[in-house]
SEZADO-736134 format. One record per residue (C-alpha): residue in three letters; x, y, z. Coordinates in steps of 0.25 Angstrom, whole numbers, padded with zeros to 4 digits, always signed. Layout:
// SEZADO-736134
ALAXYZ/...
This chain:
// SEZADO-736134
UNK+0319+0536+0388/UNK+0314+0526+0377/UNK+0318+0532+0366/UNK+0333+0529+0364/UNK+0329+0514+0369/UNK+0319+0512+0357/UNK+0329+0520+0349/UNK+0341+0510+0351/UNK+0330+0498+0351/UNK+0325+0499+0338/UNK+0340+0503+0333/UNK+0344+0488+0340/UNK+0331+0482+0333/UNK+0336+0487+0320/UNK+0348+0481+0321/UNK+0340+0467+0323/UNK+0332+0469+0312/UNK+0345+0470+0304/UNK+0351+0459+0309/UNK+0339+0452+0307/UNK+0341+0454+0292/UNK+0353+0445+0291/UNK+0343+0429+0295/UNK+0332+0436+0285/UNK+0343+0438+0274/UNK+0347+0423+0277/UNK+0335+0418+0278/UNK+0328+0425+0265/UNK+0340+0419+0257/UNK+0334+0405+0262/UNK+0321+0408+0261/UNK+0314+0406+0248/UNK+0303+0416+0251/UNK+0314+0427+0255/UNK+0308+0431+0267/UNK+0311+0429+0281/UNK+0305+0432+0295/UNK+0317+0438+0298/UNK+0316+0448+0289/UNK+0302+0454+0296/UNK+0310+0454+0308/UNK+0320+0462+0303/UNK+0310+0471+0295/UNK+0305+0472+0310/UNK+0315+0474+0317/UNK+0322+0485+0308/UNK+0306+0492+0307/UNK+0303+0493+0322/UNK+0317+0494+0326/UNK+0320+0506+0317/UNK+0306+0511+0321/UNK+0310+0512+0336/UNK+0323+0519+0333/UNK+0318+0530+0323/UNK+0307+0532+0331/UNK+0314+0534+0343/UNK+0328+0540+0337/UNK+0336+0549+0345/UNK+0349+0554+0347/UNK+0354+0550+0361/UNK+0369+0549+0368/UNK+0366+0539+0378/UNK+0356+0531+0385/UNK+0352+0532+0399/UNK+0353+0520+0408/UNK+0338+0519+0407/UNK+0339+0517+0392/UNK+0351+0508+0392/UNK+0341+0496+0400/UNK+0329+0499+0391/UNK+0337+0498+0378/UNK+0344+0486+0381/UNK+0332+0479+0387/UNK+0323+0483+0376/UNK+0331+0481+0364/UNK+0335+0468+0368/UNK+0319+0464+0370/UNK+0314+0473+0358/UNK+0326+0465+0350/UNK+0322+0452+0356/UNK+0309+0455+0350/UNK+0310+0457+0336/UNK+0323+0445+0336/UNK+0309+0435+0338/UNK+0302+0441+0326/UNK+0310+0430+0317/UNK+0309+0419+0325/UNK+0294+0420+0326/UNK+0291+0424+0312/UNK+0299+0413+0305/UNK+0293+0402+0316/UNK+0306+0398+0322/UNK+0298+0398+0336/UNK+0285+0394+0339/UNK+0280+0410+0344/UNK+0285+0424+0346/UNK+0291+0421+0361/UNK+0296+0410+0356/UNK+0305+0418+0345/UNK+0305+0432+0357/UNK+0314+0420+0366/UNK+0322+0416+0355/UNK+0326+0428+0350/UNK+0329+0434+0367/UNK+0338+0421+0367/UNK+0345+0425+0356/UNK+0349+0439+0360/UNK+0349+0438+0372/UNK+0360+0427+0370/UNK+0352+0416+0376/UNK+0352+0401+0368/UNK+0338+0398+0374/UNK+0331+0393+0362/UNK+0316+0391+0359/UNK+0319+0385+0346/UNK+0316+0369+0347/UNK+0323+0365+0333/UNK+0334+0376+0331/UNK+0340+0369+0318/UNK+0325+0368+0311/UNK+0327+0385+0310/UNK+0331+0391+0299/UNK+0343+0398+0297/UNK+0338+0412+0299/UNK+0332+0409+0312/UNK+0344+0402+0317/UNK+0354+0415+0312/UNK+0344+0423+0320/UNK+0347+0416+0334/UNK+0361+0417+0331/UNK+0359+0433+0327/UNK+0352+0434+0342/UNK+0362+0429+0347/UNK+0373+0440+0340/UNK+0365+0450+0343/UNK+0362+0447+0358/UNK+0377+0444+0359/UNK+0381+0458+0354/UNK+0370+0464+0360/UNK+0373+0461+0374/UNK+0387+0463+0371/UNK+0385+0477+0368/UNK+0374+0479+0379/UNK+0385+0476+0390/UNK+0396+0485+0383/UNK+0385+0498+0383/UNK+0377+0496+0393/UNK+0378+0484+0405/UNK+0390+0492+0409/UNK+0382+0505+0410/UNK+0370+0498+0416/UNK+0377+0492+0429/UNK+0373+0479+0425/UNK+0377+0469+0436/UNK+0392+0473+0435/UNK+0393+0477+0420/UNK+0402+0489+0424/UNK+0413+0480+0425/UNK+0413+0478+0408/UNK+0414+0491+0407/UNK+0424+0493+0415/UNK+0430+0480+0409/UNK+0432+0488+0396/UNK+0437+0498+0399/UNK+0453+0502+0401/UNK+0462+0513+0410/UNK+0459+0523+0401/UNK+0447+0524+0397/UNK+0433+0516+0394/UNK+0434+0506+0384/UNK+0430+0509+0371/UNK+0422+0520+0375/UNK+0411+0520+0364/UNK+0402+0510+0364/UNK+0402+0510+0348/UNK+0416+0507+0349/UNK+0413+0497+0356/UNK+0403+0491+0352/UNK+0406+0489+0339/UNK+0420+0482+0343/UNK+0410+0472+0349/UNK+0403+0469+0339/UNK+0416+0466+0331/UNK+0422+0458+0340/UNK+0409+0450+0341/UNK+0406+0448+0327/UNK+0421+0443+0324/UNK+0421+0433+0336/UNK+0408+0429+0328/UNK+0414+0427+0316/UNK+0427+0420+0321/UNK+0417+0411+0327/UNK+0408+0409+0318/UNK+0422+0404+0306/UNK+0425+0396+0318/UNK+0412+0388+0318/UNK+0414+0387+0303/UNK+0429+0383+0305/UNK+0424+0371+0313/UNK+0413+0366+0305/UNK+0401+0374+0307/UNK+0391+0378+0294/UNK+0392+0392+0293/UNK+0377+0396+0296/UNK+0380+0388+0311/UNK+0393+0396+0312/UNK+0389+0410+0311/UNK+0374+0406+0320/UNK+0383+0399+0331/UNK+0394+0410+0331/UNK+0384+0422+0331/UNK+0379+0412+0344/UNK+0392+0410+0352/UNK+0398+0421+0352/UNK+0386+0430+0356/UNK+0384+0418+0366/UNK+0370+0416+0363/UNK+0369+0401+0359/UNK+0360+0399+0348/UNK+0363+0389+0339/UNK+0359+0385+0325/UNK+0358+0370+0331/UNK+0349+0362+0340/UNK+0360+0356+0349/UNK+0368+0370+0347/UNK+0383+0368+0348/UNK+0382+0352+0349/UNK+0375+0352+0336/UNK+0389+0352+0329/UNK+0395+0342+0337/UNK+0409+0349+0336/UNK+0419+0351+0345/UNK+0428+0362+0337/UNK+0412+0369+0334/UNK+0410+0367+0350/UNK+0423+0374+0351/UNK+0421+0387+0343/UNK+0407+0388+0351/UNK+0414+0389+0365/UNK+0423+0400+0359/UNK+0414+0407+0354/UNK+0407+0408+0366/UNK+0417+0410+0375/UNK+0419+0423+0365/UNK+0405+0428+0367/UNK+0407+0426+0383/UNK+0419+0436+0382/UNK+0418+0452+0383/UNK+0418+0457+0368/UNK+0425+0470+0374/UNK+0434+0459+0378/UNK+0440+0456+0364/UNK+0440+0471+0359/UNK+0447+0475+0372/UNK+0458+0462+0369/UNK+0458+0467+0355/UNK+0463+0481+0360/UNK+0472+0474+0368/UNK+0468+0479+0383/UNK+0465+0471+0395/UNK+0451+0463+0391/UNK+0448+0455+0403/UNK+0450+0467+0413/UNK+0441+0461+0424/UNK+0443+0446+0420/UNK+0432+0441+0418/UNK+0436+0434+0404/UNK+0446+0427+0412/UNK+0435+0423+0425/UNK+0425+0417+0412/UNK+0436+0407+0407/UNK+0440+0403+0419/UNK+0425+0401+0422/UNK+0424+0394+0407/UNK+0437+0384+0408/UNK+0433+0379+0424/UNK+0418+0378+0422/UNK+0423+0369+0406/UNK+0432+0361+0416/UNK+0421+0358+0427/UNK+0410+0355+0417/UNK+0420+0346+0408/UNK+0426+0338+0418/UNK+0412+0336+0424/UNK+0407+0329+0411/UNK+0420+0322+0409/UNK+0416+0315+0423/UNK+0402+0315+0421/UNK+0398+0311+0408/UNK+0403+0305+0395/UNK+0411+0316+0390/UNK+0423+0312+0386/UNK+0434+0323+0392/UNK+0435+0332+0380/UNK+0420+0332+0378/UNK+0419+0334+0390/UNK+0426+0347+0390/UNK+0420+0349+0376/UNK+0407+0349+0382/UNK+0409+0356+0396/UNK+0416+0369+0390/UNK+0406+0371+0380/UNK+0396+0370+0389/UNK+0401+0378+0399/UNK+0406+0389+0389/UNK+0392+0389+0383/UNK+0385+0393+0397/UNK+0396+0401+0402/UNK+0394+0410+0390/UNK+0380+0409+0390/UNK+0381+0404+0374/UNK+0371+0393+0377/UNK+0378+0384+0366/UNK+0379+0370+0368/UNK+0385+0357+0364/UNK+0380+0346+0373/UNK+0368+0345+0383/UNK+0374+0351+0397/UNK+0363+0346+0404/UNK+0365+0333+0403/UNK+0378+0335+0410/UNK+0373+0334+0425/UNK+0370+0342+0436/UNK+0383+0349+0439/UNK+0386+0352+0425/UNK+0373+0357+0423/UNK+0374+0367+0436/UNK+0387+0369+0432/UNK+0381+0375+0419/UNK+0371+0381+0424/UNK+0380+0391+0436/UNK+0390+0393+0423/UNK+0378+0400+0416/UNK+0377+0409+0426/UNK+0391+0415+0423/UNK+0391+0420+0409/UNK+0403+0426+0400/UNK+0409+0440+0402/UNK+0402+0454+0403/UNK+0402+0458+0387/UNK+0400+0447+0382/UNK+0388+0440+0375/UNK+0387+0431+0385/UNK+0376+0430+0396/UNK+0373+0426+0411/UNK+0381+0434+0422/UNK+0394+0436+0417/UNK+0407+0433+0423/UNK+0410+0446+0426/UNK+0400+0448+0434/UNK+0405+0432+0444/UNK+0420+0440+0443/UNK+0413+0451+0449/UNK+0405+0441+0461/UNK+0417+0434+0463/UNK+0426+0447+0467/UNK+0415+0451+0475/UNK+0414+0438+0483/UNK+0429+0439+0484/UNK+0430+0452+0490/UNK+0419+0449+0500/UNK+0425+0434+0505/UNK+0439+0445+0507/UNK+0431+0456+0515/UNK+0426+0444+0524/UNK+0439+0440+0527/UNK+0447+0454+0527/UNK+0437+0464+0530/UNK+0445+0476+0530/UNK+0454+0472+0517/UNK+0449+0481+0504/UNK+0446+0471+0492/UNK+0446+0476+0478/UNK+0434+0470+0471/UNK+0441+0466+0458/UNK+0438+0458+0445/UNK+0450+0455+0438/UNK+0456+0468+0435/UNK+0444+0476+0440/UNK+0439+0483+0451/UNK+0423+0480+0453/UNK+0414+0491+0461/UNK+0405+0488+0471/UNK+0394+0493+0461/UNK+0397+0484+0450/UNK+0399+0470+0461/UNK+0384+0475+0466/UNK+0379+0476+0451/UNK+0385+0461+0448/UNK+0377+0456+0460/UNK+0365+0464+0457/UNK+0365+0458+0445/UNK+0368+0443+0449/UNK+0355+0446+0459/UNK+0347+0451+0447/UNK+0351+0438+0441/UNK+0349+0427+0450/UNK+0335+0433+0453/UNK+0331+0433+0439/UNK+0336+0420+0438/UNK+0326+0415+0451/UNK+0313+0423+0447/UNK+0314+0418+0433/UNK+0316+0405+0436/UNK+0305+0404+0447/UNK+0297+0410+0435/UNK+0300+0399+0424/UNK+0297+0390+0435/UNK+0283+0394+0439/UNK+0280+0392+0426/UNK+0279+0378+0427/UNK+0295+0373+0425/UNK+0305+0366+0434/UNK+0314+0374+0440/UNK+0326+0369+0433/UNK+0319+0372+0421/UNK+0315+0386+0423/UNK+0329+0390+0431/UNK+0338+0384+0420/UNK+0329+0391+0409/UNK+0330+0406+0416/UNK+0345+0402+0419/UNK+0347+0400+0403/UNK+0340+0412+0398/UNK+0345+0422+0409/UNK+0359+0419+0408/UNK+0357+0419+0394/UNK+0363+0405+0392/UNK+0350+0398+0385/UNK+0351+0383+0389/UNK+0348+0380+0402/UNK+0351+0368+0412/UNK+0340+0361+0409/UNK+0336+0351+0399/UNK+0326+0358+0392/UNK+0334+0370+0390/UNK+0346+0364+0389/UNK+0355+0365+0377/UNK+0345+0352+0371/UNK+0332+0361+0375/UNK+0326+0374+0373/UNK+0315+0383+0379/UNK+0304+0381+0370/UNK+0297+0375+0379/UNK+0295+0386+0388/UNK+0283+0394+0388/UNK+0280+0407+0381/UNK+0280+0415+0393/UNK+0292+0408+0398/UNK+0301+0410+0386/UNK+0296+0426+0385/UNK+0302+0424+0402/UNK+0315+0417+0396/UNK+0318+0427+0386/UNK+0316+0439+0396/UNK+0326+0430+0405/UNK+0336+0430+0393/UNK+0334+0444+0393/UNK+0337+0449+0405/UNK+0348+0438+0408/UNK+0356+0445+0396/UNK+0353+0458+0398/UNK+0359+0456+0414/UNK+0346+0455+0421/UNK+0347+0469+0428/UNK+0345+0478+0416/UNK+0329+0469+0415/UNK+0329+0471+0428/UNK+0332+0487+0430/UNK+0321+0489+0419/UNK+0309+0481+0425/UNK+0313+0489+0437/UNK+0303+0502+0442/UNK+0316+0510+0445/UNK+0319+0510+0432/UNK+0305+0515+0426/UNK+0305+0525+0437/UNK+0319+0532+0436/
């Protein structure tokens, strides 16, 4: 059973330790000495990632279900892994589990930072968060093309079906589409990133924060993030870029082969979702603050675009905005971009699919004997995949709680400890809270702590249930 999960995890650890090559290439060119930390970890990467898929090599069709939870839980933790071997080698963090947190908030698209002084590191360093962050995006991307559908996760059918047409499945071979992913991805990269430099951005700052928005994962080469820049037009391109990440990448390949991309309209449910939350949040600050009208809109859309997509960028301090606006932020978070996307949270696919569920019940109350379809936009949802989206929501909330109670019990407000797991589990990064905020970070937290917080980011990407379906006896036993 293990061998083709360490085969493919050493192939995925290889591919690291390549990409790792290109911040030691950058930082040998700076560096008198012409060696770099990176460079080890690439050396180690490539040797115990090549290591694991010779020694395991084997020619195979298909993985089982079994194998699919294995290989995507432990690439992502082996990967996780050796991604902190920089960090902790050049000094960029005090410890290992300080550089292990870092390095899961950067794949697992999560903008919770350990880093006190992120402008006093050096280049390298900061092209690897932004690299995290690529990767993370495109990896989890690709997991929800091959395998969430597969899997059952919490209503994940529906993307499947949502790419596919009346003839046949969509792009039946995952190469094909896969590597249509990636192109697509790496071209709204580049659009993004000439943006940025079309509007006053230095290069280096362009390429980091493009790589950051579109795989919505937030890291930023500056201290105050987004708000460093002090640019409207900057500001602009950022909320773009996200809302790009946010959006299906079948979605695009399916527009650009002209066929209906929005089957079950969950594009149309997340700006509808974006442009009333802006309007509520803006017109809030316009009353309650000292925002003139158009910062106040300014502010309000980037903020809500920033949680809604779970980028974590920011460009003012929302918690300084108020109760309401603060719960208002922190509800949005639980909401998330659409399935297929680099997004994180719940997804609004999976709210479309609460919504015509509550609809069809409030209907059968009134007319008992009257047969309602269960329908979201275009699409007809099975009682299987309704009971697998509130499975998952369960699974959620009760994560949510436990882990909470568990930062709490280790000596933290409430507050504190809710808004911390809150960030980290809907992969979002910047809490509600002060110390957390977009001004804060959670260097403070202990080490056990943070090693609890990175296995929070974790399963909070990895949709909670396929954690959870591995720690489970059921599945050692079968």
């Amino acid at each position: 059973m293990w061998q083709p999960v360490f085969m493919i995890s050493g192939y995925i650890l290889g591919i690291l330790g390549l990409v790792m090559l290109i911040p030691a290439s950058i930082d040998m060119s700076l560096n008198q000495h012409g060696w770099s930390p990176f460079l080890v970890g690439a050396i180690n990467s490539l040797f115990f990632g090549m290591s694991l898929f010779l020694a395991n090599y084997t020619s195979f069709k298909r993985i089982n279900l079994k194998q699919a939870y294995l290989v995507t839980a432990f690439s992502w933790v082996l990967v996780s892994f050796f991604a902190a071997v920089p960090f902790y080698l050049y000094h960029a963090v005090p410890s290992f589990v300080d550089a292990f947190f870092e390095s899961m908030s950067g794949l697992t698209g999560t903008s919770a930072t350990v880093v006190t002084d992120v402008e006093a590191l050096p280049p390298a360093v900061l092209l690897w968060r932004s690299l995290l962050n690529c990767i993370g995006g495109l990896g989890i991307v690709i997991f929800a093309v091959a395998l969430l559908p597969f899997l059952g996760i919490g209503g994940m059918q529906i993307f499947q079906r949502e790419n596919s047409d009346s003839n046949d499945k969509f792009m039946p071979k995952f190469s094909y589409i896969a590597k249509r992913i990636v192109a697509v991805y790496f071209l709204l990269m580049i659009v993004c990133a000439a943006a940025y430099v079309f509007c006053g951005m230095g290069v280096f700052d362009a390429v980091n924060h493009a790589m950051t928005a579109i795989g919505t994962g937030g890291f930023s080469t500056k201290n105050s993030s987004i708000g460093a820049f002090h640019s409207f037009p900057i500001e602009v391109v950022t909320m773009l870029a996200m809302l790009a990440g946010a959006l299906p990448m079948t979605y695009y390949v399916l527009l650009l082969r002209g066929g209906d991309a929005d089957k079950n309209g969950q594009v149309r449910a997340f700006f509808k979702l974006i442009t009333v939350a802006g309007i509520m949040v803006s017109v809030y600050l316009y009353i309650t603050s000292e925002y003139a009208l158009p910062d106040s809109f300014r502010y309000g859309y980037f903020t809500v675009i920033s949680i809604v997509t779970t980028a974590g960028f920011s460009a003012c301090d929302y918690t300084q905005w108020g109760v309401w606006a603060v719960t208002v932020i922190l509800f949005l978070s639980l909401c998330g971009g659409c399935t297929g996307s680099t997004s994180g949270s719940i997804k609004i696919l999976r709210w479309q699919v609460v919504y015509a569920f509550l609809r069809k019940y409030i209907i059968s109350a009134i007319e008992p004997n009257r047969i309602i379809p269960m329908k979201i936009g275009n699409m007809n949802i099975s009682e299987k995949v309704s009971m697998s989206v509130f499975v998952y929501l369960f699974s959620f909330v009760i994560s949510l709680v436990v882990f909470s109670l568990a930062v709490s019990l280790c000596g933290y407000d409430f507050s504190t400890s809710f808004a911390a797991v809150m960030a980290c589990i809907t992969n979002i990064g910047i809490g509600a809270v002060d110390v957390i905020g977009p001004q804060g970070n959670f260097a403070f937290f202990s080490p056990f702590l943070k090693v609890l917080l990175a296995f929070i980011m974790f399963i909070g990407r990895l949709e909670v249930i396929t954690v959870m379906v591995i720690f489970s006896r059921s599945f050692w036993r079968s």
